[in-house]
Steps between C-alpha positions, in 0.01 A plus 500: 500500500639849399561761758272786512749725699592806318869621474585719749525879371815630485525879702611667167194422375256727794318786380816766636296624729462169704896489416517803722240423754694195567830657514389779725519264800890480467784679619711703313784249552269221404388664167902573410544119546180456326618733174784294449291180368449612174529809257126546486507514843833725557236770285187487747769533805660811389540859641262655306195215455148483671643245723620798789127688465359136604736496765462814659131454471489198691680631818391871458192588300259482784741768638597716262447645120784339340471675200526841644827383642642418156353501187678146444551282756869350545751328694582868688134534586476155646841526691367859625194396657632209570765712772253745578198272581691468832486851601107452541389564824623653801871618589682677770717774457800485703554746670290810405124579518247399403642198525207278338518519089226316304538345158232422238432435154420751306333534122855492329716544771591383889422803708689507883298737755583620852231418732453699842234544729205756382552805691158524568394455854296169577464372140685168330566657181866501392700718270649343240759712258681340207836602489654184278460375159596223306429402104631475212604723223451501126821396394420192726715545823441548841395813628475570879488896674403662773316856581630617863297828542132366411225337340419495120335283287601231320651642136416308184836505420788392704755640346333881528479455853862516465466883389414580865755712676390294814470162337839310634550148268616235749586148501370244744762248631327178640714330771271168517152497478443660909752814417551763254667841400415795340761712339531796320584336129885618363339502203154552296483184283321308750603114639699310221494223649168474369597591065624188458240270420711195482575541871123423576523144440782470772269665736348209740845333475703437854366463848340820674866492760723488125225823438534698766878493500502575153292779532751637827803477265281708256401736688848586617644445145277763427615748715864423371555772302766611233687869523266633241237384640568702835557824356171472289299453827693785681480703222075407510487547876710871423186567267213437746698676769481811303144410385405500889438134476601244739658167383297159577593320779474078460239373702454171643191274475387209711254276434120497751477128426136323619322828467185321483303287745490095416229263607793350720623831605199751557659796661775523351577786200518854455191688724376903581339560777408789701661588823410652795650831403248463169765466255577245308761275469591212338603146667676194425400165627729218424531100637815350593628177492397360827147601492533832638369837361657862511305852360747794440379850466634609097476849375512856622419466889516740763834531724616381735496156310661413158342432196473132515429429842374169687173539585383200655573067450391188637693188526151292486289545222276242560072687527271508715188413339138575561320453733697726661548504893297821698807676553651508191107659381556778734825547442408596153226674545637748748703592222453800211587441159785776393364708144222597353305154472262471778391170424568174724610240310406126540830331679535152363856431685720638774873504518714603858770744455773660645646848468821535334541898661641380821765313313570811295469705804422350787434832709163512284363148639518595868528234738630183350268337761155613320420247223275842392781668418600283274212284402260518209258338230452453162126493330489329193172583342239312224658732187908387602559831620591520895566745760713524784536647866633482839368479843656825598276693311179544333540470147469259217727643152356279238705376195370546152720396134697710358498299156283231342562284237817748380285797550565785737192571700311841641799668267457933479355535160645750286758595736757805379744494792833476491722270694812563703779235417 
């Protein structure tokens, strides 16, 4: 009896769109190895075929316009988002304030904010002033600047942003993924590390360690400079000195990593809430390795404290669920909520604390032999949101997000104020 099976089709064959469907789901290393089957092949792998628009729509068109980023997609494009797609979310500057900077996608371009507290008394909207910006330019390269002084829009075109007496170009130096620089660029041609498209396909190669080290030596390499070179950037810095501009100093970036609560790990993240002074301020819970928890106080707070300052921990994390004992009723209900909101939320779990000020300073916890000095409780409530208190006093400062699903929330619309750097 004959067989009925049909010959398997061979992949030349597919329609070229399923061709590049199918080979959207590989890396760029994969794809090199891939192109050097066949001739035929070699063609719908290189620099300047459909194959990089089906990448870079795969990983980033839910995220982004692709097509206002370039009006061709390439190897640069994909190594350049593929870099900069680590810069969303949260960062601290260090040192310098505001310290919290905030990055997001943008229409055709990745768009780094600084994020402070509203200064608006008793409210939980925050301020949120773009002052980076990275894309890409015409001729295909990397394009990243910064505008010290204050906010503008977006410009259609990169490269007449550059026409700004204010705009500085700068180049970002990534020291792993947790930890990178900014630095006034030596010149205006943007990262070449990124023209060369053949360089893509080495990109996933080596272990993140044989990465990061690479990237060190880079970095310094880069700062190596020739004779020339130096008397070019004195002779720039000579210019903005008699401009009345100041040069750019580097700045150092640090990672805010699990700025999000998990289903495992419910308070922990980036928070505002409003304290008993009615400002607000922004808070940083964060698990350790032995089950404990620790919330530090981030952002422009009041003296006598620094800027990121233990608030409270708890070396148990384990909730007390409801039904909840009579005491533990009264103890909240005694309480006010800090802010505007008068409304009592529905508790679903509760959380003992301790307060991390009489570590800090242990002249503001009084007696060490009051547990109320020190003491305290969390309130998880029904939405994931929680607030938290202490026995010495009255109040309750409840938590809200600050982002949600990569958005910034409660953000000043339409703000025009400049920030300080």
């Amino acid at each position: 009896m004959a067989s009925t099976s049909e010959k398997p089709m061979p992949f030349y064959d597919f329609p070229i769109d399923v061709q590049l469907n199918i080979l959207s789901f590989l890396s760029p290393t994969e794809i090199s190895a891939f192109a050097c089957t066949c001739r035929r092949f070699a063609t719908l792998c290189s620099p300047s075929a459909d194959i990089w628009l089906s990448l870079c729509e795969r990983r980033w068109g839910s995220k982004t316009h692709l097509r206002r980023w370039s009006s061709a997609p390439s190897p640069r494009l994909y190594k350049a988002l593929d870099r900069w797609e680590n810069l969303i979310g949260f960062w601290r500057r260090s040192p310098g304030a505001p310290p919290l900077v905030f990055f997001e996608w943008g229409p055709s371009c990745i768009i780094g904010s600084r994020v402070s507290p509203s200064p608006s008394s008793c409210s939980y909207a925050v301020r949120k002033i773009p002052f980076l910006w990275l894309g890409i330019s015409p001729a295909g390269g990397a394009l990243t600047y910064l505008h010290p002084g204050r906010l503008f829009d977006y410009p259609a075109c990169l490269d007449k942003a550059l026409s700004d007496s204010d705009v500085i170009p700068v180049t970002i130096s990534f020291m792993g993924c947790k930890h990178f620089i900014i630095e006034e660029s030596l010149s205006f041609c943007g990262d070449q590390q990124l023209d060369d498209p053949d360089r893509v396909l080495g990109l996933e190669a080596g272990s993140p360690p044989d990465r990061l080290m690479s990237e060190i030596y880079q970095y310094f390499a880069n700062r190596t400079i020739s004779g020339g070179e130096k008397y070019s950037r004195k002779m720039r810095k000579k210019v903005k000195e008699r401009l009345g501009k100041r040069s750019w100093k580097a700045e150092h970036f640090v990672r805010i990593a699990n700025s999000c609560p998990t289903p495992d790990r419910p308070l922990q993240g980036l928070w505002k809430g409003i304290c008993e002074d009615m400002n607000l301020d922004f808070f940083l819970v964060a698990y350790d390795d032995v089950g404990g928890l620790t919330c530090r106080q981030v952002g422009d707070t009041a003296v006598p404290f620094p800027s990121y300052c233990p608030v409270f921990w708890a070396s148990n994390t384990s909730f007390l669920e409801s039904p909840f004992p009579r005491e533990e009723q009264v103890i909240y209900n005694l309480r006010e909520h800090v802010g505007c909101s008068k409304k009592r939320e529905v508790v679903s779990r509760i959380l003992c604390i301790n307060c991390s000020y009489d570590l800090l300073l242990p002249e503001l916890a009084g007696s060490s032999g009051d547990f109320r000095n020190v003491e305290g409780r969390i309130w998880e409530y029904e939405d994931g949101t929680y607030g938290f208190g202490f026995l010495r006093n009255n109040f309750i400062v409840d938590l809200k997000h600050i982002w949600l699903d990569g958005c910034l929330l409660d953000t000043l619309e339409n703000s025009r104020q400049g920030c300080s750097l």
